[in-house]
C-alpha positions in Angstrom: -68.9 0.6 -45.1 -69.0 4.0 -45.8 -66.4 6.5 -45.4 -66.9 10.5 -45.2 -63.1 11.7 -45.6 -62.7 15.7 -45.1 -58.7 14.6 -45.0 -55.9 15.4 -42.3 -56.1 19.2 -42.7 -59.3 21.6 -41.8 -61.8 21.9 -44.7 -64.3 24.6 -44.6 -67.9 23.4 -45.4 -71.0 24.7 -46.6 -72.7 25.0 -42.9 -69.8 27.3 -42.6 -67.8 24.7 -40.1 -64.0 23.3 -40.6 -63.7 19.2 -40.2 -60.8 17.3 -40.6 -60.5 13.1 -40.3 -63.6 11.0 -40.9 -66.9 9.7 -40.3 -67.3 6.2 -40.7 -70.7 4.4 -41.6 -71.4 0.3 -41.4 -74.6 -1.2 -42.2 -75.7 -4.3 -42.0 -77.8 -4.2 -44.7 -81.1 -1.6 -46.4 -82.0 0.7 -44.0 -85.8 -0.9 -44.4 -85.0 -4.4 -43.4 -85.8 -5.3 -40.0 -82.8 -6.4 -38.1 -80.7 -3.6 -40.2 -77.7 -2.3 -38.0 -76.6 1.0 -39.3 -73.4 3.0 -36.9 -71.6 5.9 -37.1 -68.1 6.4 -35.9 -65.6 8.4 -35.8 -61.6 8.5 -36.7 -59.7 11.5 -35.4 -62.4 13.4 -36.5 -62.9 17.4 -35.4 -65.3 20.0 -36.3 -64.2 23.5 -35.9 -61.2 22.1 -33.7 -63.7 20.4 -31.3 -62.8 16.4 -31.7 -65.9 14.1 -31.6 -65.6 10.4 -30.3 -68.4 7.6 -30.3 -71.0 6.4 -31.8 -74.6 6.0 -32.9 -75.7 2.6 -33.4 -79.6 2.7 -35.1 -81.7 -0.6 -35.5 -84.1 -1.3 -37.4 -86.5 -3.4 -34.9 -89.2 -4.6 -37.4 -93.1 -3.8 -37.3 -94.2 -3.5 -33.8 -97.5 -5.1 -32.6 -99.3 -2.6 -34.2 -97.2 -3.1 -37.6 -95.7 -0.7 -37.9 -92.2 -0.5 -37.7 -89.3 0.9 -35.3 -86.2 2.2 -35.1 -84.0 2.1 -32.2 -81.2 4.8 -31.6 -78.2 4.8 -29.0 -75.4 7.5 -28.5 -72.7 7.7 -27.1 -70.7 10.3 -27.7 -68.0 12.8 -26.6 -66.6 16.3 -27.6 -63.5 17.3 -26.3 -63.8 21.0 -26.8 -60.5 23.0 -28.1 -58.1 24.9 -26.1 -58.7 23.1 -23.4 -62.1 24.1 -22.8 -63.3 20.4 -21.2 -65.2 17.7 -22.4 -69.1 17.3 -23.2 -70.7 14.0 -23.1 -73.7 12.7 -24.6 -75.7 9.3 -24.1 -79.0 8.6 -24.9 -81.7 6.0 -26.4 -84.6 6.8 -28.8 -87.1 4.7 -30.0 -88.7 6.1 -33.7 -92.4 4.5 -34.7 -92.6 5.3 -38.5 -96.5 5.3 -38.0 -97.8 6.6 -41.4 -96.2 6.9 -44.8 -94.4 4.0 -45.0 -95.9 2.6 -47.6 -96.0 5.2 -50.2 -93.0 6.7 -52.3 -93.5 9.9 -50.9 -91.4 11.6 -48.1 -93.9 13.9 -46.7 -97.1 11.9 -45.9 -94.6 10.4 -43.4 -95.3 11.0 -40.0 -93.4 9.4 -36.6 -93.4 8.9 -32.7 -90.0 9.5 -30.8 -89.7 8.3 -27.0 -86.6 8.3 -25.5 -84.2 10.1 -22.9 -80.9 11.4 -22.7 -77.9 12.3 -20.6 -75.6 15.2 -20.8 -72.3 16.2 -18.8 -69.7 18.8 -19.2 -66.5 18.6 -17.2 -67.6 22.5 -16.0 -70.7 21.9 -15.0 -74.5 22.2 -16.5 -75.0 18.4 -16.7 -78.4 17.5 -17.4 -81.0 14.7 -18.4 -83.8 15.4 -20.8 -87.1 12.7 -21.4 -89.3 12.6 -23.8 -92.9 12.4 -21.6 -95.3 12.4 -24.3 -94.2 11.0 -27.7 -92.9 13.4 -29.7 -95.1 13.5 -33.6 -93.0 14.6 -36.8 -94.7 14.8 -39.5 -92.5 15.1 -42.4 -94.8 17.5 -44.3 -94.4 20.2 -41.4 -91.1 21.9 -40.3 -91.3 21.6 -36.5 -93.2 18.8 -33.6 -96.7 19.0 -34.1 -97.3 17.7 -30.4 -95.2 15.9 -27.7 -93.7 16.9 -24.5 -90.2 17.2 -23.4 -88.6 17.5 -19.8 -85.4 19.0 -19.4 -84.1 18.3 -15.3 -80.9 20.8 -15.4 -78.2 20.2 -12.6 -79.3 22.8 -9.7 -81.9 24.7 -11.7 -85.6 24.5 -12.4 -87.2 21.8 -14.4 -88.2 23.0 -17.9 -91.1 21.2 -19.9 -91.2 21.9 -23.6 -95.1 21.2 -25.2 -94.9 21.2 -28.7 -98.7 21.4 -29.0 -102.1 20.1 -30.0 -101.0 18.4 -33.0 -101.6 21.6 -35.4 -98.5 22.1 -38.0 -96.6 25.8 -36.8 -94.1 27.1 -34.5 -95.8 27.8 -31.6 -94.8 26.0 -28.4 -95.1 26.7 -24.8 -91.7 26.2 -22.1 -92.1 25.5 -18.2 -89.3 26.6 -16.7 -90.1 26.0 -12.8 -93.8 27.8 -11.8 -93.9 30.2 -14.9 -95.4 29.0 -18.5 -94.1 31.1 -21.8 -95.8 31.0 -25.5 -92.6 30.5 -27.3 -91.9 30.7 -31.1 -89.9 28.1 -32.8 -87.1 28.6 -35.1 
């Protein structure tokens, strides 16, 4: 178990946020052994006033037929926003295929496939799901997706697709939002 403690009284940080309470880390065992359980939780934990509930539960799922291995993600997670400003929540399920790299000591010849989908509400409005259509390729040695498709289906508004691209390493990207396509720059 692992314990991140910013104490009972707001701490500013060096993202420029306050937190207060704590983070709370189990694992199972080495993040690279298959069958590895590794979750996050909270206790009476707030950042900039906002207090965040849940948790996120990765496993490590072993080599896949292919052999190379997987990691499972689930959230669940809430933010009940200060001052009475409602609560967000989060759920979703993502499924990472370390499918280079893995072998070597070196971070950034690693490169990885995300699938998954996700669920978000707010107790105002704007609830929406996003899916990940086309796996999603990070490769550790560039800052952004090289390729991969996103949907985003927002409650009462247009679909928007996200396209990362054609697998080449820069911040170009094109959104979808309902008939009309824009060349978008990432940050």
């Amino acid at each position: 178990v692992m314990t991140i403690d910013f104490g009972d009284e707001n701490c500013l940080c060096g993202d420029g946020k306050w937190r207060r309470g704590q983070i709370i880390v189990t694992f199972t065992g080495p993040y690279h052994q298959p069958g590895t359980v590794i979750t996050h939780g909270f206790n009476n934990y707030f950042v900039n006033d906002n207090q965040v509930e849940g948790s996120r539960i990765m496993t490590n799922l072993g080599p896949n037929e292919d052999g190379h291995p997987e990691y499972e993600t689930v959230v669940d997670a809430t933010i009940t926003l200060s001052n009475n400003q409602g609560v967000i929540a989060w759920q979703a399920n993502r499924l990472r295929t370390w499918i280079e790299g893995y072998t070597t000591p070196m971070w950034y010849d690693d490169v990885f496939l995300i699938t998954g989908s996700g669920s978000h509400s707010h107790s105002n409005g704007g609830n929406f799901t996003r899916t990940i259509i086309t796996p999603l390729r990070k490769e550790l040695s560039c800052h952004h997706f090289v390729s991969g498709v996103v949907q985003t289906i927002p409650e009462n508004k247009p679909v928007r697709t996200l396209d990362y691209g054609d697998g080449t390493c820069d911040n170009i990207a094109t959104l979808t939002i309902g008939n009309k396509t824009f060349v978008i720059q990432l940050q």
